[in-house]
N, C-alpha and C positions, 0 to 999 in steps of 0.2 A: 431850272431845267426839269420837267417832268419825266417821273419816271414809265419806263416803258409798260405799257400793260402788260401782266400777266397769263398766258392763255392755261387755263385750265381746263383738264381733259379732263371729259365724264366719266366713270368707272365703268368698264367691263359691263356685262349685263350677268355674266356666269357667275362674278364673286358679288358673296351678300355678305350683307351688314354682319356683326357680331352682334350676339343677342346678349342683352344686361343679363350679367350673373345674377342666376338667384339665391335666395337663404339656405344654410347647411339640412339637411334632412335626418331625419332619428336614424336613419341609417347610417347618414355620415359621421353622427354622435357615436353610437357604438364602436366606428372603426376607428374611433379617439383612442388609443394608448391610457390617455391620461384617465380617460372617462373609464376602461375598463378598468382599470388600476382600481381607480375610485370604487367603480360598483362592487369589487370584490372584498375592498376593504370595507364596505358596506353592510355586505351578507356575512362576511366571519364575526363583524362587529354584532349581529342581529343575532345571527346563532348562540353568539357566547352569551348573549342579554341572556336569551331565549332560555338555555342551559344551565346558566347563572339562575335566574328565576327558577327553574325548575326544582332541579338539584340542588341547592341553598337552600331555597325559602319558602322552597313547599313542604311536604308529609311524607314524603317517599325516602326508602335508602339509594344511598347512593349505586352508582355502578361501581362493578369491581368489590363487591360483598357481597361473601357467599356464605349460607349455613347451610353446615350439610349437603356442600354441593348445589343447592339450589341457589338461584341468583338473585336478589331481594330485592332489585332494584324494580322489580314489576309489584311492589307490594307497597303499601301504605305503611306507617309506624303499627296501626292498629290492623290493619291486616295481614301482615307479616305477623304479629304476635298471636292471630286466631288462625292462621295456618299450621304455624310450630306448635304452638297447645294441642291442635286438634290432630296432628302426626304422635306427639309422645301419648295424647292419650290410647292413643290405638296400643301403642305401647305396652304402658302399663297396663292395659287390661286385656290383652292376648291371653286367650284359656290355652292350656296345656294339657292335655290328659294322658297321663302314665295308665299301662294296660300291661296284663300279665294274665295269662289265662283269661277267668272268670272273674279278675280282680279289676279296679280301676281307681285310679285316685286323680284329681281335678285340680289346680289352682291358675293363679296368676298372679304376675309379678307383686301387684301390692303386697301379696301374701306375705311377700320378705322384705315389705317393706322398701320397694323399689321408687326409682325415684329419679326425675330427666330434668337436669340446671340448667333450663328453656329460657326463663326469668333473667339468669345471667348472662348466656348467652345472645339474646337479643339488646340487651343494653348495650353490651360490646358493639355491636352491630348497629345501634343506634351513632353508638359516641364518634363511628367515623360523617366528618363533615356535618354533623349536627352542635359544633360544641364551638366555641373561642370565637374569635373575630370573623367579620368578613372574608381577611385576607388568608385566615388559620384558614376555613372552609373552603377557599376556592385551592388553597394549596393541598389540600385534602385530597381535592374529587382532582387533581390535576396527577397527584402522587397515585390514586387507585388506578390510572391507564394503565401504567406502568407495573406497580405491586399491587395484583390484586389479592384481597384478606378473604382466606378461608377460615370459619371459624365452626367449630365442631361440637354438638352437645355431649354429655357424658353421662353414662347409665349405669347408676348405682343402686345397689342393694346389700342387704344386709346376710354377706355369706354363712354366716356363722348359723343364721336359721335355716339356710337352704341344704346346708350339711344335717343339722338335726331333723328336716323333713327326710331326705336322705334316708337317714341312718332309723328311722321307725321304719319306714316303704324294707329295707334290709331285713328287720327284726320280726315283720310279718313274712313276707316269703320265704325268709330261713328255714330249711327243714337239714336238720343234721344227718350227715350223713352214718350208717350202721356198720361198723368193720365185723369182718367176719371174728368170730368168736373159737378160738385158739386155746387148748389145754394144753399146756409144756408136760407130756407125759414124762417117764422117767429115763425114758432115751430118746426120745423123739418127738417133737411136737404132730398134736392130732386137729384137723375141723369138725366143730363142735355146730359150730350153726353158718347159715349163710349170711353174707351182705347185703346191704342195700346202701344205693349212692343217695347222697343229697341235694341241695340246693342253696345256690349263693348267690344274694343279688352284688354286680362290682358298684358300691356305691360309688369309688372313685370317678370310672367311665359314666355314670348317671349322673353324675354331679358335674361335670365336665359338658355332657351333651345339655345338660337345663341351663346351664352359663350360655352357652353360645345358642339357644333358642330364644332366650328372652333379649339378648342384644339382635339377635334379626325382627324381635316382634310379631313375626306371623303365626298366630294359632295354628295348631296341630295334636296329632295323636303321636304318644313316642314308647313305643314297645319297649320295655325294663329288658336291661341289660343280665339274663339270668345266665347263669351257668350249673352246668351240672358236676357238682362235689364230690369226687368219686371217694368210695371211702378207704384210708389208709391201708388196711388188710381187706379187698376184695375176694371172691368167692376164689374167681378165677388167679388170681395171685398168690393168694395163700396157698394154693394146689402147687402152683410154680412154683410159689415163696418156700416150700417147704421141702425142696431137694436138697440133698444131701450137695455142698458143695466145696467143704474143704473138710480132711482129716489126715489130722497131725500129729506124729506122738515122737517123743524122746523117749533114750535107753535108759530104763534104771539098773543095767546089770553092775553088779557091785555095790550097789545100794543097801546101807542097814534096814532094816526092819523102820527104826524111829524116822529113820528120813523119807523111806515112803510113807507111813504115817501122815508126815508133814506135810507132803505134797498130797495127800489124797485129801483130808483135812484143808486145802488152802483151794483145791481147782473143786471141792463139794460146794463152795459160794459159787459156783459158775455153771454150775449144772441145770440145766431145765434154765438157762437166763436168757431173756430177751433183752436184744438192744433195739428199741425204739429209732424210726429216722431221726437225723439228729441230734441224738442221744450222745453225752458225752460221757465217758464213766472212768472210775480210778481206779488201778488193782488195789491199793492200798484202803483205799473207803470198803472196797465190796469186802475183804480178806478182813477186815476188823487189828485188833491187836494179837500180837504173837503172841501168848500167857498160856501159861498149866494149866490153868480149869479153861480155856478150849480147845486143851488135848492137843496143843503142841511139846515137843520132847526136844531132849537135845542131840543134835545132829552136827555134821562134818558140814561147817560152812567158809565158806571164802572171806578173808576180812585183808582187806588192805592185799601184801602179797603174801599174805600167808595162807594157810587152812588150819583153821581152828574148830572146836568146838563149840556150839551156841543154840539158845532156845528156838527152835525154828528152821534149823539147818535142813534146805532143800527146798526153801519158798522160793525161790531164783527161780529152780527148774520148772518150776508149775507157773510161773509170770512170764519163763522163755516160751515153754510149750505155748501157751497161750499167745504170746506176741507173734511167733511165725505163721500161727494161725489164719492171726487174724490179717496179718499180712496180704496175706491169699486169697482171705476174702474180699481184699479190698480197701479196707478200711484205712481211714487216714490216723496214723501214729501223731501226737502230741506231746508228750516227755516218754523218753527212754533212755538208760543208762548203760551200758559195757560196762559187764566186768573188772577187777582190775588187773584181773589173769585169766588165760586159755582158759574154759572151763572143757570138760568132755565130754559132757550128754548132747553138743550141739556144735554146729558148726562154726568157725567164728564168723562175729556180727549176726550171729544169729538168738542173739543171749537177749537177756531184760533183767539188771538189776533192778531189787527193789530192799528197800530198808526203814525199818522205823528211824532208827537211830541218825542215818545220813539224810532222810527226809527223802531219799530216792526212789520215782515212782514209775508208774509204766502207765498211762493214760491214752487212751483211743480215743473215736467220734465216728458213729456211723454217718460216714458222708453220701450213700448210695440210696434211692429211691425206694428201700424196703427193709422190711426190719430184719433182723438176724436172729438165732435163736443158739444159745453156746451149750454144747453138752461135754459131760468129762468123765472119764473111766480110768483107773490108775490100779493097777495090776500087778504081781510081783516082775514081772517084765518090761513096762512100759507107763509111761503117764498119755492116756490119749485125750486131742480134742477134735471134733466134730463140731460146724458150723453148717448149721441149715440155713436155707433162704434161697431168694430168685437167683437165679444163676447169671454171673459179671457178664458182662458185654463180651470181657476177653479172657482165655483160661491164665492163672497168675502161676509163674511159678518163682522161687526163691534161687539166686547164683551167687553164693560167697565166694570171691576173690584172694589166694595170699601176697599181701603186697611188699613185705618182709616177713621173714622167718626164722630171723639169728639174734633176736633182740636180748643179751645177756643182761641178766642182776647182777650188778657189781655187789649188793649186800648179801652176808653171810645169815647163817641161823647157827649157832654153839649149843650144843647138848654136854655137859660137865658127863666125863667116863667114869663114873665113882669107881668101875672094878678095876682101870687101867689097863685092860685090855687093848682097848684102841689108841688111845693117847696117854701119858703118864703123866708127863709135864707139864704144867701151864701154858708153854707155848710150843706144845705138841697138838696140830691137827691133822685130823685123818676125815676121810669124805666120808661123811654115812650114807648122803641121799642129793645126786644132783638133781638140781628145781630145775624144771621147765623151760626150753628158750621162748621168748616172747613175739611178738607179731606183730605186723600192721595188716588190716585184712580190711574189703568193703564188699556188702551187700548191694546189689543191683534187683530191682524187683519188673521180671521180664514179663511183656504181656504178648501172647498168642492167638491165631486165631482159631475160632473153638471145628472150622470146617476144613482149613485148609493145615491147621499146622503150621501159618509161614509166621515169625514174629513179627509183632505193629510196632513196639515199641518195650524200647526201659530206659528206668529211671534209678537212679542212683537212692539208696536209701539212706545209707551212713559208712563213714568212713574210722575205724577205730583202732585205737592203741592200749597193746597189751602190754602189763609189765612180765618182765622175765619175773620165774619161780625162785625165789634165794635159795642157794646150797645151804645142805646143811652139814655141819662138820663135828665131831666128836671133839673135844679141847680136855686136855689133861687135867686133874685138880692136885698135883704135887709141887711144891715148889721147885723151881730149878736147883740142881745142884745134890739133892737128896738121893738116895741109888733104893731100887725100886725093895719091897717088902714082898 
């Protein structure tokens, strides 16, 4: 049985054929995923050759080293080493020229022997990513993104000569200064001639400024550091310096004869004396030894708590006079000693033991900006001292305080009554002479001002202990029991 024909309808006239696909185009390459993947893994891989080559295996330093801040990676081995040569050279040979007036003097660093560890430096700077394996160099130059090395040259010289160049530039412009010329007449100091100031190169500041010129290396002219050396005793100072500004005198009423002696004889070392600024001095150096052949006697001197007799008696007074003095003027005290009882010529804490025998002395130091000049006059009335010089900042004056007043000696003094008058017995005593009650007393050194009057300030100067005077008692010399003759 055949099958029935099939009727096939012709297409549409509107719809057309499908056109054969044609082959991918570079464009449709590109917009491959896989393809861009590829290219890019292409161009990192080309770079790093590229970089690899470079920075490995050529002549250049790497990136990420620096000397001196400059970046070496724009430099060949050998051009980077006639850069840095040709920088320290400038260096080392920068002229300098010191000027002072009419004077001049020239160098440059080699002079001291200067000297820039370029040579080392650059090796440093070679040995990154120039040295070990392959893998050592590429971990090198991968490590310097990251850390990069600065490395810094070092300038030396030889100080020791830059101070002895120094110190001759010092020794020519040196012009010492002239103090005015000062006779310590016999009560007063007089000007004799005028001043002139001098000249002082600070080598330290110059030595300091050539350091830090020759680490910047740029030539220049550099004006010496002079100063002008004013001299110790100027015209105008010495006129000032020679006012009367402290006079102080203790009582010698009651005083023998041999004990003013003593004192006139001990404050004669003091008279017409200059104390130089800084000057430290001893009463006991300047006063010498207490001895008869120089005319010391014996006199009523304090020993322990008693009053005795002694060669020299009344050297105290003329080391006190002299101590409150100097007080006043100013001056800073160094050793001094209290009494070991009230004395009367002075207030207490106002005293200055001094002694050969106890080694106790009385030592000053002019700590004040001008020299002092000590005079002394000792009279049957009085031991005076007089201090000339510039006048203190602030007028000084002296306030001794009683801080107790009943301090009693329990020890006795016994006088044997040979006529039995007073006492008979052995242990019969009668008072002949009550001692002294004793003290605690402190000096205060008050400072005022010389226009207004109102006080600026004080200072405590010492705080001291006095022993009470021992009674003294007449004691019988009969044995007990005997009935009087």
């Amino acid at each position: 049985m055949q099958r029935p024909p099939i009727n096939r309808r012709p297409a549409p006239n509107h719809v057309r054929k499908r056109p054969k696909q044609k082959k991918n185009t570079i464009r449709d390459l590109f917009s491959n995923p896989f393809f861009a993947i590829l290219l890019v893994v292409a161009i990192v891989a080309g770079y790093v050759l590229i970089r690899r080559a470079k920075t490995i295996d050529n002549n250049y330093y790497l990136e990420g080293v620096y000397i001196n801040s400059v970046d070496m990676s724009a430099y060949t081995r050998e051009q980077g080493e006639s850069m840095l040569n040709k920088w320290a050279e400038g260096i080392l040979n920068a002229e300098y020229r010191l000027t002072y007036g009419d004077k001049a003097w020239t160098f440059t660093p080699r002079d001291f022997n200067a000297s820039i560890n370029t040579e080392e430096v650059l090796e440093k700077a070679w040995f990154f990513g120039h040295t070990g394996s392959t893998a050592d160099r590429e971990n090198m130059m991968m490590s310097l993104r990251y850390s990069p090395q600065e490395l810094w040259t070092k300038f030396t010289y030889d100080e020791s000569a830059l101070q002895n160049y120094t110190a001759r530039i010092a020794q020519e412009v040196y012009v010492a200064p002239q103090d005015a010329d000062i006779l310590l007449d016999t009560d007063k100091p007089i000007i004799l001639s005028q001043s002139k100031d001098g000249l002082a190169l600070d080598a330290r500041a110059l030595f300091e400024t050539l350091d830090q010129a020759m680490k910047d290396g740029v030539s220049k002219e550099i004006p010496l550091p002079v100063e002008v050396k004013p001299a110790a005793i100027s015209s105008g100072d010495a006129e000032e310096g020679l006012q009367l500004i402290v006079s102080y005198q203790t009582s010698l009423e009651g005083s023998s004869s041999a004990r003013r002696s003593n004192i006139r004889t001990a404050l004669s070392n003091f008279n017409a004396f200059e104390v130089k600024v800084g000057e430290t001095v001893s009463f006991n150096e300047v006063v010498g030894a207490r001895t008869a052949l120089r005319g010391y006697k014996e006199a009523t001197v304090y020993y322990g708590a008693t009053i005795t007799e002694g060669l020299g008696g009344g050297i105290c007074q003329a080391s006190s006079t002299l101590y409150a003095a100097l007080l006043q003027a100013g001056m800073d005290v160094i050793e001094r000693h209290n009494h070991s009882m009230v004395v009367a010529y002075c207030k207490a804490s106002m005293d200055a033991a001094v002694s050969e025998d106890a080694q106790d002395d009385f030592v000053f130091v002019n700590n004040t900006d001008y020299n002092i000049y000590i005079y002394t006059d000792v009279t049957r009335e009085y031991a005076l001292v007089n201090i000339y010089g510039r006048r203190p900042e602030y007028r000084i004056e002296l306030y001794s305080t009683i801080l107790q007043n009943n301090i009693k000696n329990t020890s006795i003094v016994t006088v044997p009554d040979e006529t039995g008058v007073y006492a008979y017995y052995v242990d019969d005593y009668t008072l002949k002479k009550e001692g002294k009650l004793g003290r605690r007393s402190m000096l205060e050194r008050i400072y005022y001002d010389w226009d207004t009057g109102l006080e600026v300030k004080r200072e405590e100067v010492s705080v001291d202990y006095y022993e009470g005077e021992r009674d003294i008692y007449w004691v019988g010399v009969h044995p007990i029991g005997n009935g009087q003759q």
